[in-house]
C-alpha positions as CSV (number, residue, x, y, z in Angstrom):
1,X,-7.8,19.2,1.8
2,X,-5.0,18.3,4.0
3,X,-1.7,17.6,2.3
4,X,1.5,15.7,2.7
5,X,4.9,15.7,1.2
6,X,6.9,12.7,0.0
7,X,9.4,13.1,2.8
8,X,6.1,12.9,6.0
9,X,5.2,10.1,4.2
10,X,8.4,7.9,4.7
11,X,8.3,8.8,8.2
12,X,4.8,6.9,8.4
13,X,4.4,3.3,10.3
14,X,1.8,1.2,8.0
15,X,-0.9,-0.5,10.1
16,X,-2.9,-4.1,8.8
17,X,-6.2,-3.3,10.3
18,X,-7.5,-6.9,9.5
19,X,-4.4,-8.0,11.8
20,X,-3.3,-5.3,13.8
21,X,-0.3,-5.7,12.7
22,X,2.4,-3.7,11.8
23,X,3.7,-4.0,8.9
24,X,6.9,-1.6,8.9
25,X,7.5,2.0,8.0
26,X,7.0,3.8,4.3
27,X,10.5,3.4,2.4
28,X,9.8,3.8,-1.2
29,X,6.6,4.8,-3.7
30,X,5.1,4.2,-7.0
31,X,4.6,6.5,-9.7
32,X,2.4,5.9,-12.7
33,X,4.7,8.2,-15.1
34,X,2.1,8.7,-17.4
35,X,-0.9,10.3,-15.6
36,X,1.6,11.6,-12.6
37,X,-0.2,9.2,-10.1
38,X,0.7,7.9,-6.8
39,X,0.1,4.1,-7.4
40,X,1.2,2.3,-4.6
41,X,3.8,2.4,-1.1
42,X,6.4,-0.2,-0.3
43,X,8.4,-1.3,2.6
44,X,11.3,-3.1,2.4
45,X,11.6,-6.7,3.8
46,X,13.2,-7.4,7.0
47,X,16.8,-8.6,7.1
48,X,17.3,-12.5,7.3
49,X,20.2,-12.7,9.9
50,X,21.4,-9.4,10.2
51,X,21.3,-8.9,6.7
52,X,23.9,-11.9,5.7
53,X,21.2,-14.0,4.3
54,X,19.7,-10.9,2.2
55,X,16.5,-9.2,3.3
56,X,12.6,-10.7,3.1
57,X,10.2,-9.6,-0.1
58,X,9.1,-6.3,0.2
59,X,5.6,-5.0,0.8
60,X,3.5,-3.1,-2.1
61,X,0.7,-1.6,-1.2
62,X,-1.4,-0.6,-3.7
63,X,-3.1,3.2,-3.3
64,X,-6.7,2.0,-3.3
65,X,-6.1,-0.3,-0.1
66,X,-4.6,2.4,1.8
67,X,-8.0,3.3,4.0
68,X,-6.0,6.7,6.1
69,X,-3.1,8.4,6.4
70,X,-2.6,9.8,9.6
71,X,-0.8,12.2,11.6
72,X,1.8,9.1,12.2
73,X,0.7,6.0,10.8
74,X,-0.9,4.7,7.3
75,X,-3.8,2.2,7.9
76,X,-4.4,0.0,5.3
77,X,-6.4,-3.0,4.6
78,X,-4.5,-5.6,3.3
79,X,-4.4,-9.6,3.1
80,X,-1.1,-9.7,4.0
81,X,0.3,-12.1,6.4
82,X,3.0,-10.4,8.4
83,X,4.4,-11.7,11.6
84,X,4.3,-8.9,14.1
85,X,7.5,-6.7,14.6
């Protein structure tokens, strides 16, 4: 059992294997408080003109369509639309 620490994860880019994508890096997680679970990873939405017009919706990615985490990236398989970065 190989482990990872909150910290390796937010280094992680995430991968769309249906597009080949990529769909940004790790920034945040989700904790289910009540059974101490790892529910789901989110990245932030890209700014909208350099960050005047706000930023894009975020990404949550929910644990069970996370398929590996890898030495560098996360694929996951997700119907997400993102345009490429």
């Amino acid at each position: 059992m190989k482990m990872c620490r909150l910290v390796d994860l937010c280094d992680k880019e995430v991968i769309n294997i249906k597009t080949g994508n990529s769909l940004g890096c790790v920034c945040d997680v989700e904790f289910d408080m009540n059974c101490a679970k790892l529910t789901a990873i989110i990245i932030y939405g890209k700014p909208k003109c350099f960050g005047i017009l706000g930023r894009r919706d975020d990404i949550i990615i929910k644990w069970c369509d996370i398929d590996i985490i890898g030495e560098d990236t996360i694929l996951v398989c997700k119907n997400h639309t993102c345009a490429p970065l």
